[in-house]
C-alpha positions in Angstrom: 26.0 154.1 85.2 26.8 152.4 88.5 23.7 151.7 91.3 23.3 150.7 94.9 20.8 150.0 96.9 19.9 152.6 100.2 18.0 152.3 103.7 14.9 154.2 103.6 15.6 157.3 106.5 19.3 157.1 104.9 21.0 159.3 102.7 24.8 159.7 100.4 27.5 162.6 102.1 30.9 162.2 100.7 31.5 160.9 97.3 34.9 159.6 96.1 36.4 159.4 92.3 39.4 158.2 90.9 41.4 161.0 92.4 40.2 160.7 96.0 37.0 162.9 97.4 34.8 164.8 94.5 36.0 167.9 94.6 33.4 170.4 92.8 35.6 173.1 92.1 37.6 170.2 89.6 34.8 168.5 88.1 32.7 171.9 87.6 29.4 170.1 89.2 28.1 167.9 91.9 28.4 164.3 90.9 25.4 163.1 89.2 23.4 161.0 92.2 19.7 160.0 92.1 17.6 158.1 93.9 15.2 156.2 91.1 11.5 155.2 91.6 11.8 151.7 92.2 13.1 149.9 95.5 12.7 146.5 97.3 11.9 145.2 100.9 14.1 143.0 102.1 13.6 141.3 105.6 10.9 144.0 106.2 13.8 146.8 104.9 12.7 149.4 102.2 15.8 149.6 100.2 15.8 152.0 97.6 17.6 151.9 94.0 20.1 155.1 93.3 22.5 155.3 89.9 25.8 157.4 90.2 27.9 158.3 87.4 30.7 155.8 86.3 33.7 158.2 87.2 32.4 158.0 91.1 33.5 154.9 93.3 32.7 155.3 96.2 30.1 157.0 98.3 29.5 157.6 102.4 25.7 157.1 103.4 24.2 157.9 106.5 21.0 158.1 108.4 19.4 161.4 107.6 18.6 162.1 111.2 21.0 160.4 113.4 19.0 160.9 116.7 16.2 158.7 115.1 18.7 155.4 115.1 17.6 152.7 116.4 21.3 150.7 115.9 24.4 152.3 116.4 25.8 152.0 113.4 26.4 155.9 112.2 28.0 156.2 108.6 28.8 153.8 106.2 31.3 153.7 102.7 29.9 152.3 99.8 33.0 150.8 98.0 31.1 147.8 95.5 28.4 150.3 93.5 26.5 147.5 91.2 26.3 147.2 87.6 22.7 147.1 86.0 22.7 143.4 85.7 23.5 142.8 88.9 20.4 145.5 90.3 18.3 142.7 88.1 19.2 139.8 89.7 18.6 141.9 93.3 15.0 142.5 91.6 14.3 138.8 91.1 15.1 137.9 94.5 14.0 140.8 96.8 10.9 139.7 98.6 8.8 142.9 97.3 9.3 145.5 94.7 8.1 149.1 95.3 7.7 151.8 92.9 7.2 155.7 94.2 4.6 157.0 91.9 6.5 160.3 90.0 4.7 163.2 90.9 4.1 165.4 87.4 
């Protein structure tokens, strides 16, 4: 698995593998993307922790509702998803870690 860290109010749109954009008709399925339980505030930013497959490597994240940006910044492309290891060493420095309790 691969992980990165996403704005709270953002979410992923395009997703790229090794043979350019995910194409769902190839692959069969929608690439495996999931926001986990645990995030971080950073500078007063919740930033929460998503895994992706290892055949994605890159993926384009955006605010969720555009109109409610505050900067102008509109999309961005992931293209340096983390390994575990390096999510822990994120965990030890963040200034706050958050968990979202798991509804059952």
């Amino acid at each position: 698995m691969k992980y990165f860290f996403l704005s709270e109010g953002w979410t992923h749109k395009r997703v790229w593998e090794f043979g350019g954009l995910w194409n769902i008709a190839v692959w069969q399925r929608k690439p495996h993307i999931q926001r986990l339980d645990l995030g971080i505030v950073e500078k007063g930013e919740i930033l929460w922790l998503y895994e992706v497959e290892d055949a994605v490597l890159m993926v384009e994240v955006g605010p969720i509702d555009c109109h409610k940006m505050t900067q102008p910044l509109g999309q961005v492309v992931l293209r340096r998803l983390i390994t575990a290891e390096q999510v822990l060493d994120r965990l030890r420095i963040a200034d706050k870690l958050i968990r979202k309790e798991s509804k059952i």
